[in-house]
C-alpha positions in Angstrom: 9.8 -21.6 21.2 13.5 -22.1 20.8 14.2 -23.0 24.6 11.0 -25.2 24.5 12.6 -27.6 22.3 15.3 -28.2 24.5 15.8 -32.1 25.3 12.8 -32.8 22.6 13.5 -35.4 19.6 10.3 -33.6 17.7 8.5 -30.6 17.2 4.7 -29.9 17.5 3.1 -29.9 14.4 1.7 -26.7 15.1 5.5 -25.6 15.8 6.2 -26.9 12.5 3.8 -24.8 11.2 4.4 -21.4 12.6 8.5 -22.1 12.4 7.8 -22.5 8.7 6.2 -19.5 8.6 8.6 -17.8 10.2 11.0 -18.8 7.5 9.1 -18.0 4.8 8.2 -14.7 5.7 11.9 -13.7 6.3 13.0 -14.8 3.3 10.2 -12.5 1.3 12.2 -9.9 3.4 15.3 -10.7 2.3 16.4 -9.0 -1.1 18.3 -11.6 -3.8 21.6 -10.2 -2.8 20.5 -11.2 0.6 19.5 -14.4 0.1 22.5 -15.2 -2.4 24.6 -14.4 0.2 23.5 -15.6 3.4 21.9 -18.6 1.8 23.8 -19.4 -1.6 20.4 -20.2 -3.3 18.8 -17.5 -5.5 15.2 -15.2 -3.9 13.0 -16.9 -6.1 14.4 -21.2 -5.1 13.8 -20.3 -1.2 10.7 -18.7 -1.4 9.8 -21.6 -3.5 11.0 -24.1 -1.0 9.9 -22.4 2.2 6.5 -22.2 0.3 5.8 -25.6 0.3 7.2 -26.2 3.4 4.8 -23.9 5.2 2.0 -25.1 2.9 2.9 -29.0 4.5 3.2 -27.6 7.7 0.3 -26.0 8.3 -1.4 -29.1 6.0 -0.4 -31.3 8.5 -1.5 -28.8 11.7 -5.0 -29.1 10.1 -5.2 -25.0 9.6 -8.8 -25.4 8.2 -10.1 -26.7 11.5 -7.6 -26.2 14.2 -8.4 -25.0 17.5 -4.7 -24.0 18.3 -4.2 -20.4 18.3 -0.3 -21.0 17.0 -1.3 -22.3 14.3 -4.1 -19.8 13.2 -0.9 -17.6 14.1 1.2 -19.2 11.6 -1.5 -19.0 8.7 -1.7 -15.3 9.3 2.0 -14.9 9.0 2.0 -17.2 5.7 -0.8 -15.2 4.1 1.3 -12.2 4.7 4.2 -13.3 3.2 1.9 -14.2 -0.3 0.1 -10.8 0.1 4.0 -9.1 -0.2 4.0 -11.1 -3.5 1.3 -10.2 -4.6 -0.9 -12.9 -4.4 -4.1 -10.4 -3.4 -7.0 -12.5 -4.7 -5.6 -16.4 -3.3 -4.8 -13.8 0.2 -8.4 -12.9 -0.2 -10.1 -15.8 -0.1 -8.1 -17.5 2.8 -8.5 -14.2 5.0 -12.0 -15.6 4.9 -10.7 -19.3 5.9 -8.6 -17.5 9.1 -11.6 -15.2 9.7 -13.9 -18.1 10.4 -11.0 -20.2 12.5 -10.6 -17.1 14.4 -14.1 -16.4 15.1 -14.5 -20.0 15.9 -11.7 -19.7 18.5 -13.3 -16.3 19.7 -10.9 -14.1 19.0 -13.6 -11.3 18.4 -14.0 -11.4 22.2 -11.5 -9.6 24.4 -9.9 -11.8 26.4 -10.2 -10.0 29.8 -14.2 -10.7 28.9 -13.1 -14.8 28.8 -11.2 -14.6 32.1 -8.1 -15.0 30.4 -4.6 -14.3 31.3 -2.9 -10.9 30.7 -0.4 -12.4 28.6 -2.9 -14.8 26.5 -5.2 -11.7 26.0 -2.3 -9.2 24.7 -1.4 -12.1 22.5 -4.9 -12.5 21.4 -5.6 -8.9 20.8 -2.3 -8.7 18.6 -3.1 -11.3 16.8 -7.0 -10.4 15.9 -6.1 -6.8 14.9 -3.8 -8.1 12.3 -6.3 -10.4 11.1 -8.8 -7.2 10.6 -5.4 -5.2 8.9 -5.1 -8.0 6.6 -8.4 -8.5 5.5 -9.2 -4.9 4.9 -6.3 -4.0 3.0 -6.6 -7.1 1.2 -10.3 -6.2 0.4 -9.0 -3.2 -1.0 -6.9 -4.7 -3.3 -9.6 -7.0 -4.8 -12.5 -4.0 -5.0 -14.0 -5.6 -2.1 -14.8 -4.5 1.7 -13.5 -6.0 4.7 -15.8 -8.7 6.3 -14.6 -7.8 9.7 -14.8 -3.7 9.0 -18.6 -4.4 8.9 -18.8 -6.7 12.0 -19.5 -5.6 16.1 -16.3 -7.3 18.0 -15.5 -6.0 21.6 -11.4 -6.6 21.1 -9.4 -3.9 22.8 -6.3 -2.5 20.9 -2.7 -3.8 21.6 -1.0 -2.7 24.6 1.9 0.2 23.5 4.3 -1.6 25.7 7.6 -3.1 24.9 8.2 -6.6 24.0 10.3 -7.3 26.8 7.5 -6.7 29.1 5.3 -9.3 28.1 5.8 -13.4 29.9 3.0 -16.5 29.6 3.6 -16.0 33.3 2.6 -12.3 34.3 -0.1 -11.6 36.7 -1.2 -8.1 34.7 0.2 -6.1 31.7 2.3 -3.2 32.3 0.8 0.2 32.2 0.3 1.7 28.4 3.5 3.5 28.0 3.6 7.4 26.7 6.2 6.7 24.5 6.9 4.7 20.8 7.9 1.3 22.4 8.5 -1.6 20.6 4.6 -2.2 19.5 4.2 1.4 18.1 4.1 -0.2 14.1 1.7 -3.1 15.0 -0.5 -0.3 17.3 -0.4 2.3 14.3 -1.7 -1.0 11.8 -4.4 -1.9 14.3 -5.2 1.8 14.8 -5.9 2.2 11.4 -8.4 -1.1 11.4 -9.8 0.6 14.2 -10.4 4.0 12.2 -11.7 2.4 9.2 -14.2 0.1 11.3 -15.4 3.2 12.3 -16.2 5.3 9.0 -20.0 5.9 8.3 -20.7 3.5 5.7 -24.0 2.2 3.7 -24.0 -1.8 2.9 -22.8 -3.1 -0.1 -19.9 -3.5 -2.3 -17.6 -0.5 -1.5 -19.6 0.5 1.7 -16.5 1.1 4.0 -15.6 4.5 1.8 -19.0 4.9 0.4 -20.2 7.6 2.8 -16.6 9.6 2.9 -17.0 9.5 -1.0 -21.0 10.4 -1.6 -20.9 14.3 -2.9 -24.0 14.7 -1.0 -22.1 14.2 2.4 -21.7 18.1 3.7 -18.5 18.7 4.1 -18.2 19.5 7.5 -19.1 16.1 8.4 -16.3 14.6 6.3 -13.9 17.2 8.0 -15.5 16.3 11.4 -14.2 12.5 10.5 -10.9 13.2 9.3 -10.2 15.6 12.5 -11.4 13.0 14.4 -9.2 10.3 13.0 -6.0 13.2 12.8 -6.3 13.8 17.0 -6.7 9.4 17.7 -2.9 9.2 15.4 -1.6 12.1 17.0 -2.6 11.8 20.7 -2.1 7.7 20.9 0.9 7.3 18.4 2.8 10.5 16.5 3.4 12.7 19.1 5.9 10.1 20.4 7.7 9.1 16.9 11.0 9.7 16.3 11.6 10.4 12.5 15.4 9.5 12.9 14.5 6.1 14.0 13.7 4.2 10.6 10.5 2.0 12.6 9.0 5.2 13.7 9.2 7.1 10.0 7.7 4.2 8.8 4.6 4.8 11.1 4.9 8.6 10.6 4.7 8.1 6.8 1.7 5.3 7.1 0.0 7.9 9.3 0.1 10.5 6.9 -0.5 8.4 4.1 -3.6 7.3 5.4 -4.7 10.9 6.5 -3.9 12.4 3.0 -5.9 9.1 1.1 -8.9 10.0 3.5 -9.3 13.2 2.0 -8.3 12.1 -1.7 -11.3 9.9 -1.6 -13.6 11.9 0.6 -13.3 14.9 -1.8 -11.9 17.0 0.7 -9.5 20.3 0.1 -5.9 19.9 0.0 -5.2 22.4 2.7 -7.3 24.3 5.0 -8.9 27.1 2.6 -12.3 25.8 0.5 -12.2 22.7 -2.3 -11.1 23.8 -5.7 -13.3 23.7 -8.4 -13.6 20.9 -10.9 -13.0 22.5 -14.5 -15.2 21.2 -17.5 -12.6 18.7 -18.6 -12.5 16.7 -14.5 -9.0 18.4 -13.7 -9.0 19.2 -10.0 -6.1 20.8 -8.1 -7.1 18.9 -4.8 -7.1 15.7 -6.3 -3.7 16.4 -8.0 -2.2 17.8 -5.2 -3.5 15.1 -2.9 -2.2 12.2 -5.0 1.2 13.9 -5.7 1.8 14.0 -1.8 0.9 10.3 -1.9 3.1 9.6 -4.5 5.8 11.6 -2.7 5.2 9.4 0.2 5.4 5.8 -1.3 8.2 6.6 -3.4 10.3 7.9 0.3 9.3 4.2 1.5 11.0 3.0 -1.6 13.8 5.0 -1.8 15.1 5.9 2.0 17.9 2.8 2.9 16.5 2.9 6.9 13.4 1.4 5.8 14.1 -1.0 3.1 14.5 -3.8 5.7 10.3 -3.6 5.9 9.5 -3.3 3.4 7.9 -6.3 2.5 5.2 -5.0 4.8 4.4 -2.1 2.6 4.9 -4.5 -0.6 1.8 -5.5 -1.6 0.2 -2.5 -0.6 1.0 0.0 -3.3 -1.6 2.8 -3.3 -2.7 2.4 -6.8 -5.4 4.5 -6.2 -3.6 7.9 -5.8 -1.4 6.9 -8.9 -4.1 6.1 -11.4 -5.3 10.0 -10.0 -2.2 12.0 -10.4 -1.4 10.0 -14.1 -5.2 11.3 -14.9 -4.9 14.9 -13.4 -1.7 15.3 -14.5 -2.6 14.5 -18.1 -5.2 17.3 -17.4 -3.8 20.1 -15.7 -1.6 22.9 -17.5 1.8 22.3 -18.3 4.3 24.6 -15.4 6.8 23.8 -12.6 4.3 21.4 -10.3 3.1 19.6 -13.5 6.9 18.6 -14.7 7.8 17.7 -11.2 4.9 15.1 -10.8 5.5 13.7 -14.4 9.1 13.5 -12.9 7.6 12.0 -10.1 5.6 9.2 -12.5 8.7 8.5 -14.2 10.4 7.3 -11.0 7.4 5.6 -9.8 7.6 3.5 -13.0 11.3 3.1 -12.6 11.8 2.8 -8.5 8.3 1.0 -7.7 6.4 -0.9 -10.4 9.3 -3.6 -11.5 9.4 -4.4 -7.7 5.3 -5.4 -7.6 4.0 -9.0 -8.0 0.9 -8.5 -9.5 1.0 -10.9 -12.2 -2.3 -12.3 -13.7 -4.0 -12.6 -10.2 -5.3 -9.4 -9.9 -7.0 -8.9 -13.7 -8.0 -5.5 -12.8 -4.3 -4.2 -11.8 -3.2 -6.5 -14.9 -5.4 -4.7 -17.2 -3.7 -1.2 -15.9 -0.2 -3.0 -16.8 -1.0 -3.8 -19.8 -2.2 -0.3 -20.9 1.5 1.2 -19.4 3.6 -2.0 -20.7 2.0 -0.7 -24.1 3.1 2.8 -23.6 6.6 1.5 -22.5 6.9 -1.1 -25.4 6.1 2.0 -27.7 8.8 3.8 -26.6 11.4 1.2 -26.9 10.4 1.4 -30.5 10.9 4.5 -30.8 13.9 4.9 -28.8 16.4 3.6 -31.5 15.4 6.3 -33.7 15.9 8.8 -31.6 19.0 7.4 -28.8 21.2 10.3 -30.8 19.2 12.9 -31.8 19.2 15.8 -29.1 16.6 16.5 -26.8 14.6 19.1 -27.6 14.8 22.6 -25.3 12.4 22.0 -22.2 11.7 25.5 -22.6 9.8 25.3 -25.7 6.0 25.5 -24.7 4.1 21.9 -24.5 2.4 22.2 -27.8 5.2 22.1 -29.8 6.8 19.6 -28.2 4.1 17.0 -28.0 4.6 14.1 -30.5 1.7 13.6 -32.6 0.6 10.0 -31.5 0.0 12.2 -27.9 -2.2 14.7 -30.2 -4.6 12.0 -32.1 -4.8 9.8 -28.3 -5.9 12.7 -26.5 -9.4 13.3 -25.9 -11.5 16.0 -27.7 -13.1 17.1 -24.9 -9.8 18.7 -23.2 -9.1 22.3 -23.9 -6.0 23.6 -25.8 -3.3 23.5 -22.7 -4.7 20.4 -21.2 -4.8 16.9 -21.9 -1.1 16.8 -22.2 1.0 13.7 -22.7 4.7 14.5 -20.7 7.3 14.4 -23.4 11.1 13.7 -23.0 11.5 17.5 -23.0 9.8 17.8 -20.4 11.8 15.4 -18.0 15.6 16.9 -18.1 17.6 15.4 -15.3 15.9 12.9 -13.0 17.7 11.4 -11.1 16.0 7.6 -10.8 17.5 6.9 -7.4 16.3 10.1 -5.7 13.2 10.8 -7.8 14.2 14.7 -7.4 14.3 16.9 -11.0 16.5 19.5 -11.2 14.9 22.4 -13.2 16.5 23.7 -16.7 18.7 20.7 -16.6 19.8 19.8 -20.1 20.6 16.4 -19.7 19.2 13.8 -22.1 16.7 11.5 -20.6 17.1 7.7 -22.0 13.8 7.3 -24.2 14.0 3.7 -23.6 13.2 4.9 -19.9 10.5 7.1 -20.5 6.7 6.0 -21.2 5.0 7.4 -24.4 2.1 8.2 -22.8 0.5 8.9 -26.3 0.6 5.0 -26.8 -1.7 4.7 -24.1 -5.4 4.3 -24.5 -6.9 6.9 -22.2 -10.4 5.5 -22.9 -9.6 2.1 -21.2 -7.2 3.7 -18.5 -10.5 6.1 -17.1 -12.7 2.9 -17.2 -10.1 0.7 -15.3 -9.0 3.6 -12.9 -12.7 4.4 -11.9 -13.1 0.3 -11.5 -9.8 1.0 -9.2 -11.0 3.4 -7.3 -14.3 1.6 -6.7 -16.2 4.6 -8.7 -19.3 4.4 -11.2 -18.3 5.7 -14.8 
């Protein structure tokens, strides 16, 4: 695009559009730091300004209507920039808006099928697939399903080939490399697409996962599924990752992320041996040993400095879902080594994670959730100044002496003495809030300020919004 604008007074306006784009979307990558420094203006002023200007440009490119492919391009590249920041319900509703441009374009046709050149067609392809990425991860966010997850399309996946293979000008695409070229994150997204397309699923709201989730599913179909879906990652895109090379760990953690919430939702055992039963009070050890290697997951996304330069891509797509489980099965399950690591786990999750999400008032469902842990933190600031110099009591001392009595009265009768426990400071010697890792029969005091009371939360209205969240029926 650069080289075409050689000896031009003007730019296109769908140029405009998809430049503007391009600037926006960078600068929701950059942190403030970044953008202090390489651009003197604070994170918040830019995005502001390259906002608008992307919002004019594609205005003037006539987005709603256009027939130019660079400038449905563009739209799909400014609607991931507001999905980053959080802007999941406004990201919803234009998905639908590039969905129709696309389909009036016919991007759900392969291009090979059109007569198309190789180049056009790869472009085509890349571009579709992240259309379907965006609007079912999107849909997810909203408690929605995908328009295009429940649609037939005959759009081949991207080419794994390197991006200095592609020209406009090429006669036919190189061959699919065996190897993690420079395509192997935007294959892995459209992979996934591709695997959730094809989940059994009934119509209606919350069909996509309906049929992995139904109880009266046998198992061994569910397993059949998940196998399925394990050998398509591993054969077409894992076996060639690199784990020292930060792009490739990215795609080897959104791979197993992905795996692991297929059987958190599915119902499916943790390892290979036969699913744990639930007890009375709905503690299960697959569930909470599913969403505490989900949790482990996001927070390495947050946390490891090779990958913080993508992670607006991951931004906006915190797995709510496997945290609302392990707060609620870690509440439940008996107080020992695993339990204290994962409330060590919540802790950091609240301090690494959370402040960095945009949810705002956009998404009322995910607001309602804040509200109930802004509570819980607000209650402990409270508290804190009564209690910044008194010692911390001995983590050793068993759970039920330690728990404060506001954790006593909130927790629900129907848990049995040993469960239903609300983590106390006690219980959290030594984190370390850059690493997330605890380091057992550590003495050190734990800031209150920092830690929720989890007593001050209303349990009642956390279930109800959690099963809401994870798109169950009370």
């Amino acid at each position: 695009m650069v080289l075409g604008q050689i000896g031009k007074a003007s730019m296109e306006p769908s140029g405009q559009a998809l430049m503007s784009s391009i600037y926006l979307v960078t600068t929701v990558s950059l942190t403030e730091e970044e953008c202090q420094t390489t651009l003197q203006e604070t994170r918040a002023e830019l995005i502001s300004k390259f906002r608008m200007a992307a919002e004019d440009a594609l205005s003037v490119a006539g987005f709603v209507t256009t027939s130019d492919i660079v400038v449905l391009r563009a739209f799909v590249l400014y609607l991931a920039a507001l999905r980053s920041l959080g802007e999941a319900s406004f990201v919803w509703s234009m998905t639908g808006l590039a969905i129709r441009v696309a389909g009036s374009m016919g991007l759900a046709r392969d291009g090979s099928m059109l007569g198309l050149p190789p180049f056009e067609c790869e472009m085509r392809r890349r571009l579709w697939w992240a259309i379907v990425y965006l609007d079912a991860r999107t849909a997810e966010l909203v408690g929605q399903d995908g328009d295009l997850l429940m649609q037939n399309y005959d759009v081949k996946l991207p080419s794994n080939v390197n991006d200095s293979e592609l020209f406009p000008s090429m006669q036919r695409l190189p061959e699919h490399r065996a190897a993690a070229t420079d395509a192997v994150y935007v294959l892995l997204r459209a992979t996934v697409a591709y695997c959730l397309r094809t989940l059994p699923r009934e119509n209606g709201p919350n069909g996509t996962w309906s049929r992995m989730r139904a109880p009266n599913v046998p198992v061994a179909e569910k397993l059949g599924i998940l196998e399925a879906t394990e050998r398509k990652f591993e054969d077409e895109i894992l076996r060639y990752c690199d784990p020292t090379v930060p792009l490739q760990r990215i795609c080897i953690n959104s791979a197993c992320t992905f795996l692991v919430k297929m059987r958190l939702v599915s119902g499916l055992p943790y390892s290979t041996g036969p699913a744990q039963e639930k007890l009375e009070n709905g503690y299960s050890d697959d569930v909470f040993q599913l969403s505490f290697r989900i949790m482990e997951l996001q927070l390495e996304l947050w946390t490891e400095p090779g990958m913080q330069k993508w992670r607006w891509h991951w931004q906006g797509q915190f797995q709510w879902y496997a945290f609302a489980e392990l707060l609620r099965q870690a509440r439940l399950r008996k107080c020992d080594g695993l339990t204290t690591k994962a409330w060590a786990m919540i802790h950091n999750v609240f301090q690494i994670i959370v402040p960095t999400l945009e949810v705002g008032s956009k998404s009322p469902l995910l607001n309602g959730l804040k509200t109930l842990l802004n509570a819980a933190s607000s209650s402990c600031r409270v508290a804190s100044d009564n209690r910044l110099n008194g010692e911390v009591r001995s983590s050793e001392r068993s759970l039920d002496e330690t728990r404060p009595p506001s954790a006593q009265s909130a927790a629900p009768p129907v848990f049995e003495q040993g469960y239903g426990s609300a983590p106390h400071d006690a219980l959290l010697p030594g984190i370390s809030n850059a690493r997330g890792h605890l380091q057992e029969g550590s003495a050190a005091a734990v800031d209150p300020a920092l830690v929720l009371d989890y007593g001050a939360i209303d349990w009642d209205e956390f279930d109800r919004l959690t099963n809401e969240l994870c798109g169950q029926k009370n």
